[in-house]
C-alpha positions in Angstrom: 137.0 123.9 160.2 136.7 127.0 162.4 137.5 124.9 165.3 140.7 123.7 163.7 141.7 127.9 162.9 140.6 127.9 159.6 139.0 131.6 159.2 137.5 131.7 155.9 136.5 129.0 153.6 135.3 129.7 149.7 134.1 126.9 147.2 133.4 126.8 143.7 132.3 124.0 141.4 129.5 123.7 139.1 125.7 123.8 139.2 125.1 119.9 139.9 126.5 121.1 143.7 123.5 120.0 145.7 123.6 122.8 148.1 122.3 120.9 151.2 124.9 118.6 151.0 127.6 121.0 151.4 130.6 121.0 154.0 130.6 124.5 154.3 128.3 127.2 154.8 126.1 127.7 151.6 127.2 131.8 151.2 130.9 130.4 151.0 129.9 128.5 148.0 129.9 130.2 144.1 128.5 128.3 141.2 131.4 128.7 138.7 132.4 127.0 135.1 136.0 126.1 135.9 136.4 125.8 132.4 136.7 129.4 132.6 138.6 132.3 134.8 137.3 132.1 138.4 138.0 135.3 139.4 137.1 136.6 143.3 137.7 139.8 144.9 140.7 138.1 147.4 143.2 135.7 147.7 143.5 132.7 150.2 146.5 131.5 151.8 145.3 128.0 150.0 144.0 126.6 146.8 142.3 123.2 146.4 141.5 120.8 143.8 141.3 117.6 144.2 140.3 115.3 141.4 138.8 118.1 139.5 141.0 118.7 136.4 140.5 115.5 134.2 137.2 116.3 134.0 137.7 119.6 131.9 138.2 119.6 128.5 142.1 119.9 128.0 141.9 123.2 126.5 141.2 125.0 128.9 144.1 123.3 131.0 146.0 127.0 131.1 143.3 128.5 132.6 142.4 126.5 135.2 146.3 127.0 136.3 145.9 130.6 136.0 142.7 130.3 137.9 144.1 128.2 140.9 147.6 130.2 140.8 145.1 133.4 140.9 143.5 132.3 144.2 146.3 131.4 145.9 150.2 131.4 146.2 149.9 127.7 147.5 148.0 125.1 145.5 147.1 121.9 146.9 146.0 119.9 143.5 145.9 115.9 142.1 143.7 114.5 139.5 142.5 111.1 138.5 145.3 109.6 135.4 143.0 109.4 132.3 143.8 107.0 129.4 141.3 108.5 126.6 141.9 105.1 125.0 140.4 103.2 127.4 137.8 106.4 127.8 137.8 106.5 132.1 140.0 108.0 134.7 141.5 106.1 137.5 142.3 107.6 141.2 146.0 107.5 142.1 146.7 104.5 144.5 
């Protein structure tokens, strides 16, 4: 990403990240519950989260906002539609 001007890159997800399979360097990446406040000492020009959301539980839909609207100004987000009925998510075509 550096050689496309991107200066700083930060991930966080959960502890099933297997760490040698990352895209970016490994001190870049924090273990986090996103079902909680992810809190860092800056803010980034961009938030991401892509297909992240329907797998929280839907109570703590307000914080993950909070979170994302925390690290950022800009937030780049989708997530899969869920029908609980049917019990899976589908990707948006």
């Amino acid at each position: 990403m550096k050689e496309r001007g991107v200066k700083e890159v930060r991930g966080f997800d959960g502890h099933w990240v297997d760490l040698d399979l990352l895209q970016i360097p490994a001190d870049s990446f924090r273990e986090s519950d996103l079902q909680h406040s992810v809190v860092t000492d800056r803010r980034f020009d961009l938030a991401i989260s892509l297909e992240v959301a329907e797998h929280l539980d839907v109570s703590c839909a307000d914080t993950f906002v909070e979170s994302l609207t925390g690290l950022a100004d800009f937030v780049l987000f989708s997530a899969a539609r869920c029908d609980p009925r049917a019990g899976r998510c589908e990707s948006p075509q």
